[in-house]
C-alpha positions as a Markdown table, in Angstrom:
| # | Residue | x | y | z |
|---|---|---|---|---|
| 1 | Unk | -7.3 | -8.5 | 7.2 |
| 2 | Unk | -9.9 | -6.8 | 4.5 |
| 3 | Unk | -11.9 | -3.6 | 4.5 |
| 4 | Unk | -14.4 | -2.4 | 2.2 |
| 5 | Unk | -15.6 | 0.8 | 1.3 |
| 6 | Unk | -19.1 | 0.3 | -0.7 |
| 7 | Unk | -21.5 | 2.9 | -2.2 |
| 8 | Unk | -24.4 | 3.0 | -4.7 |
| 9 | Unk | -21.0 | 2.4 | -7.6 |
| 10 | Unk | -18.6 | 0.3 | -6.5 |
| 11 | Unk | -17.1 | -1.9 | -3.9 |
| 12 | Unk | -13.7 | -1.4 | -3.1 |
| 13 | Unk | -11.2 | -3.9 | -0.7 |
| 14 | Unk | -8.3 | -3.5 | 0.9 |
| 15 | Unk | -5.9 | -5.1 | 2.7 |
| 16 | Unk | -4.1 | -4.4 | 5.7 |
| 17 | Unk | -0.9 | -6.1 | 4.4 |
| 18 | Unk | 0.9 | -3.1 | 2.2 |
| 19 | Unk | -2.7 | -1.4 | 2.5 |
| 20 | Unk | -3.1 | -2.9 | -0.8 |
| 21 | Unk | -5.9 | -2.4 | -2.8 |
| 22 | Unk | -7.4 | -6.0 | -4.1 |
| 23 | Unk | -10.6 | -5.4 | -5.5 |
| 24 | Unk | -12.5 | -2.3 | -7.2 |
| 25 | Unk | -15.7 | -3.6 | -8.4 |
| 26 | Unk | -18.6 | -1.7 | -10.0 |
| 27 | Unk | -21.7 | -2.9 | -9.5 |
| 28 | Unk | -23.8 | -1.9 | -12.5 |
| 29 | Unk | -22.6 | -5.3 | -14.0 |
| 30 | Unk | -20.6 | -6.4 | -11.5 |
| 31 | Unk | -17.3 | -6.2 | -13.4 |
| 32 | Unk | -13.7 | -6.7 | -11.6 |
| 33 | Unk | -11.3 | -3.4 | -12.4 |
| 34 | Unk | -8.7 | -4.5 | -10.7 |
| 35 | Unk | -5.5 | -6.3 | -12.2 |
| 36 | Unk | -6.4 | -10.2 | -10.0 |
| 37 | Unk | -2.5 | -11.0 | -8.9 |
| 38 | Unk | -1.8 | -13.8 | -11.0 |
| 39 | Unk | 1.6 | -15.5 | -9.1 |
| 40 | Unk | 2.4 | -16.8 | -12.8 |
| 41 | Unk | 3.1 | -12.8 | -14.2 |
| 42 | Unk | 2.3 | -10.4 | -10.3 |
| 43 | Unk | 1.3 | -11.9 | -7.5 |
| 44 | Unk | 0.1 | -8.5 | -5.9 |
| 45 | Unk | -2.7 | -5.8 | -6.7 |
| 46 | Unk | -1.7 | -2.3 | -5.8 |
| 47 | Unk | 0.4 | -2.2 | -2.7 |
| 48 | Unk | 1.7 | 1.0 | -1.4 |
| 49 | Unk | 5.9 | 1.4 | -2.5 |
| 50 | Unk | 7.5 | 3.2 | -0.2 |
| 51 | Unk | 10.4 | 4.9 | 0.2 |
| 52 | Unk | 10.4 | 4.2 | -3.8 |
| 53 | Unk | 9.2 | 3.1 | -6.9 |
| 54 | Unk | 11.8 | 1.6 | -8.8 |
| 55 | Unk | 15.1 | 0.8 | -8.0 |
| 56 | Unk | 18.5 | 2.3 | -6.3 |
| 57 | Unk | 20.8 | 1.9 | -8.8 |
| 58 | Unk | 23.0 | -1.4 | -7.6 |
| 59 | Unk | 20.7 | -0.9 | -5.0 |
| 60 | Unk | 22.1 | 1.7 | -2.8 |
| 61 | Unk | 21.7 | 5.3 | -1.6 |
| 62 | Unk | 23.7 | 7.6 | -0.2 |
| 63 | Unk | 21.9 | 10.0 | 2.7 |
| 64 | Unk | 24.4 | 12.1 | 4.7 |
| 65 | Unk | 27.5 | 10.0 | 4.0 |
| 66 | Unk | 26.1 | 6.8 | 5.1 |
| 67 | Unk | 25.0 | 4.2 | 1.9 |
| 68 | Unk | 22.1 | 2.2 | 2.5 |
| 69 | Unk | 20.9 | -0.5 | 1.0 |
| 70 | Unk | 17.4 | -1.1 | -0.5 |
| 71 | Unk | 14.6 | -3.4 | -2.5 |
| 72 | Unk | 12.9 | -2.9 | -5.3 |
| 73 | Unk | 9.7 | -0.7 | -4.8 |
| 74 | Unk | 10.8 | -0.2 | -0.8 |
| 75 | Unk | 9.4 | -1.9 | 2.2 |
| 76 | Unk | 6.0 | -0.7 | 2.9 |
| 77 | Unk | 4.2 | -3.2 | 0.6 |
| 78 | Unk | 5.3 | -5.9 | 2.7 |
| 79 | Unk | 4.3 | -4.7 | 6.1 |
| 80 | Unk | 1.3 | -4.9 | 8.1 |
| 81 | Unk | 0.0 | -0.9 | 8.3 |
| 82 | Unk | -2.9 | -0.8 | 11.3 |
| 83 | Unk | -6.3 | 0.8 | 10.3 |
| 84 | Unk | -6.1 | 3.9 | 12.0 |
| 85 | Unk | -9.7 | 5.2 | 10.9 |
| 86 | Unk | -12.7 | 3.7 | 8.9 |
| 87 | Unk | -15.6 | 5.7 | 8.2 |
| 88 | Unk | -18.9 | 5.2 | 5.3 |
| 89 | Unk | -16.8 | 7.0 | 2.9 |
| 90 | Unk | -13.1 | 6.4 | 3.8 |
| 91 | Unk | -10.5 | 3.8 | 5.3 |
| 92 | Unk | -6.8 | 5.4 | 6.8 |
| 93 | Unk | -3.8 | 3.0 | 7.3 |
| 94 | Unk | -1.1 | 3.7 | 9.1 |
| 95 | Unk | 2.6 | 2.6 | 9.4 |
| 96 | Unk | 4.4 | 3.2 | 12.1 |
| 97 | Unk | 8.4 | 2.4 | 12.2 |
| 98 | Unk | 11.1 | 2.3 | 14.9 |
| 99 | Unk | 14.4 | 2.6 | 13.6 |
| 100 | Unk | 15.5 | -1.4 | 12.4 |
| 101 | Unk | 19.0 | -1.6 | 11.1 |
| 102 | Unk | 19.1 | -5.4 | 11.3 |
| 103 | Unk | 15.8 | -5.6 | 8.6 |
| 104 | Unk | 17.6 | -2.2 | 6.9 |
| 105 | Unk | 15.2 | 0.4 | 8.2 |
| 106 | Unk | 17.4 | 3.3 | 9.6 |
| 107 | Unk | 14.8 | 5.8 | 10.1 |
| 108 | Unk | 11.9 | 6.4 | 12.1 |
| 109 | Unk | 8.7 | 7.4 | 10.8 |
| 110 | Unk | 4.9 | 7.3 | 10.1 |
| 111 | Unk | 2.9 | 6.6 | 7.0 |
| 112 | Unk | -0.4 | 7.2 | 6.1 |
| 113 | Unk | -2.1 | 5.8 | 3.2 |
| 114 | Unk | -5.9 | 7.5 | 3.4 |
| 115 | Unk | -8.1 | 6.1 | 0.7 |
| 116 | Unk | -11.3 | 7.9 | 0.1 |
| 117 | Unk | -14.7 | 8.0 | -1.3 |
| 118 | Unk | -16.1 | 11.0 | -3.1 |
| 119 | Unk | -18.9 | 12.2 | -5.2 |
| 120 | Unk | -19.1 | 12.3 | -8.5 |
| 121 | Unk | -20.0 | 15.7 | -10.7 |
C-alpha cells in the first residue's frame, strides 16, 4: 500500500513494502526527483537496508561465535513494515521481527523508519 505526505512543495509517496520512498515530486512544475525503478538497470526507488548497506564479505558475519549468513543490503527492503502513525506532516513505519532461522533472521527486533515533513528557513 501507498502513503502520501503533501504540502504547499511537494508530494512525497511511500510504500509500505521496504517503506520505500517512490515518488518526491515538487509541484512548482511538477517535476519527478525521484530515480523511477527502471527493472532494465534498479527496479526499486529508495528502500530502507537494514541490517546493512553493502555486503558481508562471502556473505557472512560472525556475532558471538555463531556465523550468519546474509544478502546484499539486508532484509528490510523486502518486507512489509505496518504504518504505525500518519499525521499532516509525517508517516512512521514499523517492522516488527520474531526470531526466523529458517528465512535467516536470528534476532528479534523493531524498526522504525519515521519520515517527516518540516519547514523550511
Amino acid at each position: 500500500m501507498n502513503y502520501t505526505l503533501e504540502n504547499e512543495n511537494i508530494k512525497l509517496t511511500v510504500a509500505d513494502h521496504g517503506a520505500e520512498i517512490r515518488s518526491l515530486i515538487r509541484k512548482s512544475d511538477g517535476k519527478e526527483l525521484m530515480w523511477q525503478a527502471d527493472p532494465e538497470y534498479w527496479g526499486r526507488t529508495a528502500p530502507v537496508l537494514f541490517p546493512l548497506v553493502g555486503n558481508y564479505y562471502q556473505k557472512k558475519s560472525v556475532y558471538n561465535g555463531k556465523t550468519y549468513e546474509m544478502g546484499q543490503h539486508g532484509f528490510a527492503r523486502d518486507m512489509d513494515f505496518k504504518l504505525a502513525r500518519q499525521t499532516d506532516d509525517e508517516l512512521v513505519f514499523l517492522l516488527k521481527i520474531m526470531r526466523r532461522p529458517s528465512v535467516n533472521i536470528h534476532f528479534y527486533f523493531y524498526l522504525l523508519s519515521h519520515i517527516e515533513f518540516q519547514a523550511t528557513m
